[in-house]
C-alpha positions, 0 to 999 in steps of 0.5 A: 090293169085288169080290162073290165067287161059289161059281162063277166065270164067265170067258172065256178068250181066245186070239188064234192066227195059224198055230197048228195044232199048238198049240191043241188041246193048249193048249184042253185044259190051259184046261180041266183048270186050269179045272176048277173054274171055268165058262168058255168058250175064245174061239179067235181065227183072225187070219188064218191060212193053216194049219189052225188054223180047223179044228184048233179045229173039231175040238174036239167034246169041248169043248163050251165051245169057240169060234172067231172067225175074221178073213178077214185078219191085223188083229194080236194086239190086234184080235184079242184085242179081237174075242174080249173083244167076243164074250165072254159073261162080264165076267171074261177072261182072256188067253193067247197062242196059242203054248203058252209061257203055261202055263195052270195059272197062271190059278187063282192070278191068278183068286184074285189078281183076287178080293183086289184090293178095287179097282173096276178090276183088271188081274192081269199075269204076270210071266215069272220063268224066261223060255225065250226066245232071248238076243236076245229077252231083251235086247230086252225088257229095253231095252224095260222100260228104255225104258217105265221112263223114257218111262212110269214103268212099274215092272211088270217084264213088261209084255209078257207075254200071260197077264193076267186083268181084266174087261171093264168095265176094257179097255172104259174104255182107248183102243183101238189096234193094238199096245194089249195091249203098254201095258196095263198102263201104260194100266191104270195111268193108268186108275187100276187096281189092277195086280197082278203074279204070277209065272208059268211060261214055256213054250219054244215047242216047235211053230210059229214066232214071229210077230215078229222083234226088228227088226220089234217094234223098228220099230212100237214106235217109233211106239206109243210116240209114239202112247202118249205122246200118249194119256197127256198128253191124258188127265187123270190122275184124274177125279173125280165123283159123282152127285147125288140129289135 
C-alpha cells in the first residue's frame, strides 16, 4: 500500500527538441494544474538547434524550473531518462513537449496512481478524442493491432506521452532507445499495475512534428524485434523473499 501524504512531491519531466514556442506556456499550465502539488519542471533540451534552451531559461518566474540540455539529438527516451536520473522526487510524471498533452490532467492520474494498491503503478493516458491527422490515426491504430497480437497488449494507447509512475518502476525496466513506446508492455511483464485514464489531446498548434509515419514505421520494425527478445528472456514472475534469522 501506497503511504499517502498531505503534500505531493513529483517531478515533472518534459523532453523538447525545437520547441521554443511551446515551453513556456506549457511550464505554465504544469504549474497552475499542480498548484497544489509541490513539484519541480524537468525541461530536457535534446539537442535543439532553436531557442528552446534559452526560452526555458527565461523562466525566472518559476522558480521550480529546470533544464537539462544534450549537446546532440540522443532521442525522446534518453532524453526522458536523463530527466528521471536528475529527478529529486521518486513520483514522475511525464509529458511530451508539444502541447497536444493538456496538463490539467495530471491531478486526476496523480489520484489514480494514489488508489492503486500495487507496489508498482504505471497510470497511462488514453487519447479518447485524438486531433491527430488521419494518416497519423491509421498508423496508431495498425500499431495497436500489431502490439495486440506480438504482445498481447490490451492498453488501447500505448503511445501516448502523458504517464505518471515512480521511479522505483522505470529503474526495474530494460532501457533502450525508442523504450517509452513499450512501457506499458514493459510495465506489464514487470508486473505493474497499468492504469489507463482518459485524457484531453491537444492539436499542435506551434512547431512542427518530429516524426513522419514512414520513419516511426522503419525503427518500429526493429523495436519490435528487440522488445520480443527482452520479453522471451525475461521470466514472467519472480518470485522471493528474505529470510531472517
Amino acid at each position: 500500500m501506497k503511504t499517502k501524504t498531505k503534500k505531493l512531491e513529483l517531478s515533472v519531466v518534459i523532453p523538447v527538441l525545437n520547441e521554443e514556442q511551446n515551453v513556456k506556456e506549457l511550464a505554465y499550465e504544469i504549474d497552475k494544474a499542480l498548484k497544489n502539488f509541490s513539484h519541480e519542471i524537468i525541461f530536457v533540451d535534446d539537442g535543439s538547434k532553436d531557442d528552446t534552451r534559452n526560452s526555458v531559461l527565461a523562466l525566472n518566474n518559476l522558480k521550480q524550473v529546470r533544464l537539462i540540455v544534450h549537446k546532440k539529438c540522443y532521442g525522446q527516451s534518453i532524453a526522458m531518462r536523463s530527466g528521471i536520473l536528475k529527478s529529486n522526487c521518486n513520483l514522475i510524471a511525464t509529458l511530451d513537449g508539444d502541447g497536444q498533452n493538456d496538463p490539467s490532467d495530471l491531478p486526476a492520474m496523480i489520484k489514480a496512481y494514489f488508489k492503486s494498491n500495487s507496489k508498482l503503478t504505471l497510470v497511462a493516458g488514453i487519447r479518447y478524442k485524438r486531433k491527430d491527422t488521419l494518416s497519423k490515426k491509421i498508423a496508431s491504430i495498425f500499431a495497436r493491432y500489431i502490439r495486440r497480437i506480438l504482445f498481447s497488449d490490451t492498453h488501447p494507447d500505448s503511445g501516448c506521452g502523458i504517464r505518471v509512475f515512480s521511479k522505483e518502476l522505470y529503474s526495474s525496466l530494460p532501457f533502450f532507445n525508442h523504450m517509452h513506446r513499450f512501457f506499458t508492455i514493459l510495465a506489464l511483464r514487470y508486473n505493474a499495475d497499468v492504469i489507463g485514464v482518459n485524457v484531453n489531446h491537444r492539436e499542435r498548434v506551434r512547431g512542427k512534428s518530429k516524426y513522419s509515419n514512414l520513419g516511426r514505421a522503419m525503427v518500429g520494425i526493429i523495436d519490435v524485434l528487440g522488445v520480443l527478445w527482452v520479453l522471451k528472456r525475461t521470466p514472467k514472475d519472480i518470485s522471493f523473499f528474505e529470510e531472517t534469522k
